[in-house]
C-alpha positions as CSV (number, residue, x, y, z in Angstrom):
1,X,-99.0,68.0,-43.8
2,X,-97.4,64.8,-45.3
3,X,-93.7,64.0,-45.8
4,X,-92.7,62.8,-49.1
5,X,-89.9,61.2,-47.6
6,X,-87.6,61.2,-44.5
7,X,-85.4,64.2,-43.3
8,X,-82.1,64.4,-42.2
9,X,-81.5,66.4,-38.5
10,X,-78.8,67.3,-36.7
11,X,-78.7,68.1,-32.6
12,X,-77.9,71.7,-32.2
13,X,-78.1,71.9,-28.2
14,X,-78.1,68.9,-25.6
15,X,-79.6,70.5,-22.1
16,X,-80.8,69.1,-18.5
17,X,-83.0,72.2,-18.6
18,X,-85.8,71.7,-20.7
19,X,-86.9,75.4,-20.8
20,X,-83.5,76.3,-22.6
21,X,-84.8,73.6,-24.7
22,X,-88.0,74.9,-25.6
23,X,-86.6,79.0,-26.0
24,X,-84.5,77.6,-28.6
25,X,-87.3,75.7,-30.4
26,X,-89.2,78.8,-30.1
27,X,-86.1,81.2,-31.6
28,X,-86.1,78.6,-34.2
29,X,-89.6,78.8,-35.2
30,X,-89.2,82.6,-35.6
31,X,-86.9,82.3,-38.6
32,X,-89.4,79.9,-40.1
33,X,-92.6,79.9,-42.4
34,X,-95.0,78.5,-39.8
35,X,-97.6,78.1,-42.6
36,X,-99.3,75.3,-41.9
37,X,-97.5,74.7,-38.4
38,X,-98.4,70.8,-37.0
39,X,-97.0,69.8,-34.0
40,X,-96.3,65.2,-34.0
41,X,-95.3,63.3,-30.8
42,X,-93.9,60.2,-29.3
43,X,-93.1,58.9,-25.8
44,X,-92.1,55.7,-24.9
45,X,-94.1,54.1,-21.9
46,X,-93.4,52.1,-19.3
47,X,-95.7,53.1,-16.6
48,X,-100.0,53.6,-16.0
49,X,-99.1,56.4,-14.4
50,X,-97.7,58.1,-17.5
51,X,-100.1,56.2,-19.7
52,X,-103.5,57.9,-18.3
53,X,-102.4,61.7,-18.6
54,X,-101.7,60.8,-22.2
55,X,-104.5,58.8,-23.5
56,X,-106.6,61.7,-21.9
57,X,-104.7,64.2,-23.9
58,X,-104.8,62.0,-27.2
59,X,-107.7,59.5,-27.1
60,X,-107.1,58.7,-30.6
61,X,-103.3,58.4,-30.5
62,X,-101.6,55.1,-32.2
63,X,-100.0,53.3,-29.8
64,X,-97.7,49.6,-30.1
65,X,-96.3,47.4,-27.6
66,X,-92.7,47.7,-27.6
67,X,-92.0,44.0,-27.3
68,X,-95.2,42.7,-29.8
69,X,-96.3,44.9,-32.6
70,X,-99.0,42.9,-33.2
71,X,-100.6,44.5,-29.6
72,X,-101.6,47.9,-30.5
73,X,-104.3,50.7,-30.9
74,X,-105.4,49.2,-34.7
75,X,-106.4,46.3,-33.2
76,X,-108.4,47.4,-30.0
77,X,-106.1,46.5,-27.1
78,X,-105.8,48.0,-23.8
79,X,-102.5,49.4,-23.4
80,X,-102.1,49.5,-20.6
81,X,-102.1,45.8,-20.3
82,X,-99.1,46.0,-23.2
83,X,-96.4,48.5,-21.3
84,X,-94.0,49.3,-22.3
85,X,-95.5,50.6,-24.9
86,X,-94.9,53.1,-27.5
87,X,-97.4,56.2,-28.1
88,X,-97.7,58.7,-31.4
89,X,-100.5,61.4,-32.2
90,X,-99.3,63.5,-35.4
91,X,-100.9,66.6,-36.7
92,X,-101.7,68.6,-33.4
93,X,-101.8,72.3,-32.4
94,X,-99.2,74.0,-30.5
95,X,-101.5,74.3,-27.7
96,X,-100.4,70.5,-27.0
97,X,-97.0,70.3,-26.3
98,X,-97.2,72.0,-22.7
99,X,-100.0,69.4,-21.4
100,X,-97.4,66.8,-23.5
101,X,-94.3,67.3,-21.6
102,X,-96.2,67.3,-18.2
103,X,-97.3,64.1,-19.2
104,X,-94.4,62.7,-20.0
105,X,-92.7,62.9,-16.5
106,X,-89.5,61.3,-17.4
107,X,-90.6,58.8,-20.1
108,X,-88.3,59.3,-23.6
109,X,-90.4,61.4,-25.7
110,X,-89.9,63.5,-29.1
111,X,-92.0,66.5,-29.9
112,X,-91.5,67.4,-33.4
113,X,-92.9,71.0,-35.3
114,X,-93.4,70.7,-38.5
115,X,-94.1,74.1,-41.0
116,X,-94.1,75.2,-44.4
117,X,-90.4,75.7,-44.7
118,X,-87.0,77.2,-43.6
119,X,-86.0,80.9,-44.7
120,X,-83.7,81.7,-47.3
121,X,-79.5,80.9,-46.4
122,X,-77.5,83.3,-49.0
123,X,-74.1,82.6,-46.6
124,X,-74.2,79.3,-47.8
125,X,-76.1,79.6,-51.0
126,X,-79.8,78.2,-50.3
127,X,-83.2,79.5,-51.7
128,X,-85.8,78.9,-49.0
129,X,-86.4,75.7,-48.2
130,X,-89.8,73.7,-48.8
131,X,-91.6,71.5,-46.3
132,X,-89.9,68.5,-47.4
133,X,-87.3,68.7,-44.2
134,X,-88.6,71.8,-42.4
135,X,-88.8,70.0,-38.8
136,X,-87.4,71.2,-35.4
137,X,-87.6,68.3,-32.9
138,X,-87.7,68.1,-29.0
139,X,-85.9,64.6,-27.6
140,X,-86.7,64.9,-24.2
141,X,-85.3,62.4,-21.3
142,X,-83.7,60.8,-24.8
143,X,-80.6,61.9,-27.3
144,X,-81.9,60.3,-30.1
145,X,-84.5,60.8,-32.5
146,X,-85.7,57.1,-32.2
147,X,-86.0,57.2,-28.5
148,X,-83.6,54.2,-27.8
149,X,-80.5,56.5,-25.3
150,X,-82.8,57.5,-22.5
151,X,-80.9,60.1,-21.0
152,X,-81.1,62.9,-17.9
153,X,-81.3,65.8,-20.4
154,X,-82.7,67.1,-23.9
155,X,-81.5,67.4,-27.5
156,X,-83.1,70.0,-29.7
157,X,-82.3,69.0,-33.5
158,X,-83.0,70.4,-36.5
159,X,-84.1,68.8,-39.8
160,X,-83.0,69.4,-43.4
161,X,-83.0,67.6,-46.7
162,X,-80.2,65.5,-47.3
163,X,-78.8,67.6,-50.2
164,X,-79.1,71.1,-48.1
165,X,-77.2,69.5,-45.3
166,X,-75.0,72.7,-44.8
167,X,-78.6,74.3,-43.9
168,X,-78.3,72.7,-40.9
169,X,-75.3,74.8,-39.2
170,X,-76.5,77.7,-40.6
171,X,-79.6,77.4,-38.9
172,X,-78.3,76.5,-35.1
173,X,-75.6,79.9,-35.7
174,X,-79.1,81.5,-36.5
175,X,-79.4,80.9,-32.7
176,X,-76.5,81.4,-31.1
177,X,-75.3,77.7,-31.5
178,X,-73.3,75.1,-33.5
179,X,-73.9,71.9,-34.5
180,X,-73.2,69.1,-32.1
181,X,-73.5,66.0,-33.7
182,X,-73.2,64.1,-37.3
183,X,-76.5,64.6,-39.7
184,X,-79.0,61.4,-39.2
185,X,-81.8,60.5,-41.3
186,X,-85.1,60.8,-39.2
187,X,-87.2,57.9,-38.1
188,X,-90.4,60.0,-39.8
């Protein structure tokens, strides 16, 4: 699936249980047309120990050094001999995102589902929504969507397009929830 341009998300639910995390992703997914359904990642890394789980689950993931964008997976390097580095692998199944987060130990990391579109919102006058902006995302160990506040908990957010903003509350009350935070344009 490919973005024509960014979305916008909003955090919905910030939580040191990542379970709670993923039950709301999954409540969230059930209002949604999960036609083509992709699952993208990223996870910052610091460590070999994180690093080797990960390459094993993604061989063929893109990966940069944090501090030298010219060391990276395009042009052959180890990374390990790069850390911190940064890691993506777009376009995977669902299957992946258990193996992901044990991987990912306490490194920042985003795990992002990406689908067809969002349902129809009549309570705040919205047809259903097309893929453009049809993203739930994951921040674990981080609060942002760009991975740069590590934190000690998780941050589910959903994404809309920048005109169906009000979308966005109408989704997390879909769930149970509100909306905790200002709408940010995604990194992706």
């Amino acid at each position: 699936m490919v973005s024509v341009s960014n979305s916008y998300a909003r955090p919905i639910l910030r939580t040191v249980d990542l379970s709670e995390g993923l039950r709301i992703v999954e409540r969230l997914l059930a209002i949604a047309d999960l036609r083509d359904l992709e699952v993208d990642f990223e996870v910052r890394i610091s460590s070999a120990r994180t690093l080797s789980p990960l390459l094993e689950l993604f061989p063929d993931a893109e990966w940069w050094a944090e501090n030298d964008w010219k060391r990276s997976s395009a042009k052959g390097d180890d990374p390990s001999a790069h850390l911190p580095i940064v890691l993506r692998r777009g376009a995977r199944s669902p299957e992946t995102v258990d193996p992901f987060l044990d991987a990912v130990g306490d490194s920042p990391a985003t795990v992002r589902w990406d689908f067809m579109g969002w349902p129809e919102a009549p309570e705040v006058g919205l047809d259903i929504g097309g893929a453009r902006g049809a993203f739930v995302t994951l921040c674990v160990n981080a609060r942002d969507l760009d991975l740069e506040e590590p934190a000690n908990d998780h941050t589910v957010f959903v994404h809309v397009k920048q005109f169906e903003s009000e979308r966005a509350p109408w989704l997390a009350a879909q769930v149970g929830l509100r909306v905790i935070g200002d709408l940010v344009m995604a990194p992706y």
